[in-house]
C-alpha positions as CSV (number, residue, x, y, z in Angstrom):
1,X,99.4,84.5,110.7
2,X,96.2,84.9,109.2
3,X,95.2,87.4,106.6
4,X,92.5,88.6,104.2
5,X,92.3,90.4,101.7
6,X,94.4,92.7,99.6
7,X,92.1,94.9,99.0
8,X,90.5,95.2,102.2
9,X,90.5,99.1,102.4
10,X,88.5,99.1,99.0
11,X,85.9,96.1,99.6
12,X,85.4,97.7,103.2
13,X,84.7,101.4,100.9
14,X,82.8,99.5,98.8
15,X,80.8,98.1,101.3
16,X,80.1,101.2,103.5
17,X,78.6,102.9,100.5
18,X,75.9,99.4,99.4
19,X,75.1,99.8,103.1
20,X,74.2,103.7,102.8
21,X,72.5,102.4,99.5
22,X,70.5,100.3,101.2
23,X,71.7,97.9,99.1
24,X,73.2,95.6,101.5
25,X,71.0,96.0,105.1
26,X,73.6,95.5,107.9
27,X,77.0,95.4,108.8
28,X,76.9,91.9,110.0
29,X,75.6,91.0,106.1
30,X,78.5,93.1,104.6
31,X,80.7,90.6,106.7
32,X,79.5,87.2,104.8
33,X,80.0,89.6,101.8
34,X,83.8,89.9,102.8
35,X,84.0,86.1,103.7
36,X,82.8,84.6,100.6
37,X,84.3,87.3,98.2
38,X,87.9,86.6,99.6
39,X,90.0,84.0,100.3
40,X,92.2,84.1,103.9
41,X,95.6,83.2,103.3
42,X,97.8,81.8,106.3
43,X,101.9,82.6,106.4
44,X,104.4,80.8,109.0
45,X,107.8,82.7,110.3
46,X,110.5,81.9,108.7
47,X,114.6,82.4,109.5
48,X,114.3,85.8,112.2
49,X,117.9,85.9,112.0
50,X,118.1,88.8,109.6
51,X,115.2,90.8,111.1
52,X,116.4,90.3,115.0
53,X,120.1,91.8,113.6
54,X,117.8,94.7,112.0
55,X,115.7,95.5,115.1
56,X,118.8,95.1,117.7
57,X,120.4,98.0,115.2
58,X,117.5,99.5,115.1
59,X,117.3,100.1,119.2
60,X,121.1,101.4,119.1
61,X,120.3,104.0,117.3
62,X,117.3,105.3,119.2
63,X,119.4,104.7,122.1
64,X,119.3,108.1,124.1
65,X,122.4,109.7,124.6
66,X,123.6,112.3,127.1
């Protein structure tokens, strides 16, 4: 998986307002903002065994009963 940034909810803020501003023009400029501000960072699974036990307990209990 591939993410970006942290702060993503800020910078995207942040952004909104320089483009009301006038400060940056477009939308598509406030995106190369966002790609050379922040690094991506990339994560592999890794042992499911623990989460597949959690979800399978997870769908017992929303089992319907009656």
């Amino acid at each position: 998986m591939i993410a970006g940034a942290v702060e993503a909810t800020v910078a995207g803020d942040i952004l909104m307002q320089m483009i009301a501003l006038g400060q940056v023009p477009t939308l598509s400029q406030a995106g190369q903002v966002v790609r050379h501000a922040f690094a991506l960072s990339q994560s592999e699974p890794g042992d499911r065994a623990g989460w597949d036990q959690g979800y399978a307990c997870l769908l017992a209990v929303m089992q319907p009963t009656g």
